[in-house]
C-alpha positions as CSV (number, residue, x, y, z in Angstrom):
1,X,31.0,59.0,9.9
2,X,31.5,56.1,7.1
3,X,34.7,54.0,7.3
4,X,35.4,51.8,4.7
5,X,37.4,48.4,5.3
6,X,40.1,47.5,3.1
7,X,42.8,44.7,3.3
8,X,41.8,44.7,7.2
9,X,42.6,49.1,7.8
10,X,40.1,51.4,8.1
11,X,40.6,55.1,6.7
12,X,37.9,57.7,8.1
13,X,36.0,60.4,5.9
14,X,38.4,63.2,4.3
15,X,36.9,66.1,6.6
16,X,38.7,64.3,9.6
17,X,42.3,63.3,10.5
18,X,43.2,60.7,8.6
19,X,43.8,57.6,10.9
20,X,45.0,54.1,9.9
21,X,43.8,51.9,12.3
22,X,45.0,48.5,11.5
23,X,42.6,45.3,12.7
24,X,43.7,41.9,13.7
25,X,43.0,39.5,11.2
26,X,41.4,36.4,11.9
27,X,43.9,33.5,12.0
28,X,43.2,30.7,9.6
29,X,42.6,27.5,11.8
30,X,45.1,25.1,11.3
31,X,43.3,22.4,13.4
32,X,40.9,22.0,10.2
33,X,43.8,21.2,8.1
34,X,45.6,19.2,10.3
35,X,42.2,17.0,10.6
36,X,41.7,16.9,6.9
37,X,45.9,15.7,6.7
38,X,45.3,13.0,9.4
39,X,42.0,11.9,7.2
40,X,44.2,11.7,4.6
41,X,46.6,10.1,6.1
42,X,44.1,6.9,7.6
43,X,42.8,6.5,4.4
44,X,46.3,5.9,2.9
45,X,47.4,3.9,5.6
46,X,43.9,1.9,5.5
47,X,44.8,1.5,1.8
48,X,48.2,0.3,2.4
49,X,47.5,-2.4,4.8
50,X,44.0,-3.7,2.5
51,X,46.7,-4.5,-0.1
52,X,49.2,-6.2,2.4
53,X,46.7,-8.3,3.6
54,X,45.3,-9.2,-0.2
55,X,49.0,-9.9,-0.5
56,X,49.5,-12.0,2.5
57,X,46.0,-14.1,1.5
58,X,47.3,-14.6,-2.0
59,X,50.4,-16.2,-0.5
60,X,48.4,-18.7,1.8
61,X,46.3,-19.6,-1.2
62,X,49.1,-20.5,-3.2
63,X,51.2,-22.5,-0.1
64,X,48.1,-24.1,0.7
65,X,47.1,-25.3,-3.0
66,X,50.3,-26.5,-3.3
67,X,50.2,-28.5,0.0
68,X,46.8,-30.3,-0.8
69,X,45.3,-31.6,-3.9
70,X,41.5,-31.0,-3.6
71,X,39.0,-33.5,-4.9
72,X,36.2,-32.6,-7.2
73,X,33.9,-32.1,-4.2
74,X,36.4,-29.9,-3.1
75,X,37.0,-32.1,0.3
76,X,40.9,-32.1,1.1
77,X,40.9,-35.8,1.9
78,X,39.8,-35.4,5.4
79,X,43.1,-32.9,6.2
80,X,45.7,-35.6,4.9
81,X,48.5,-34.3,2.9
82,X,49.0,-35.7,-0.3
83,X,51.6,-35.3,-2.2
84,X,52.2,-35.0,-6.0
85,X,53.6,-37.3,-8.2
């Protein structure tokens, strides 16, 4: 007896009632995707907060350059504020 699987139903030979018998279908397993989303989702969020801190940095830089003039050595006058003329 040769059965033949198509779209997930079997039909038996011609010489025999012909039976659909109809099999469960594997389910696709969402946990996969939902990992691959949440992967996704770190790396954006990783991404986000590299370029608010670069931000943030940048900002600091700039305060503090304006707050001290550096000397050639680049010593800050020992931590005393100068300020420009």
């Amino acid at each position: 007896m040769k059965r033949k699987k198509r779209n997930g139903i079997i039909n038996k030979k011609k010489g025999e009632e012909k039976k659909n018998v109809i099999i469960k279908k594997k389910k696709k397993r969402l946990w996969k995707k939902k990992k691959v989303k949440k992967e996704k989702e770190k790396f954006n969020n990783e991404k986000d907060n590299k370029e608010k801190s670069n931000k943030k940095m940048k900002n600091e830089r700039q305060r503090l350059d304006q707050r001290f003039r550096f000397n050639i050595n680049g010593d800050c006058n020992n931590g005393i504020q100068q300020q420009s003329n």
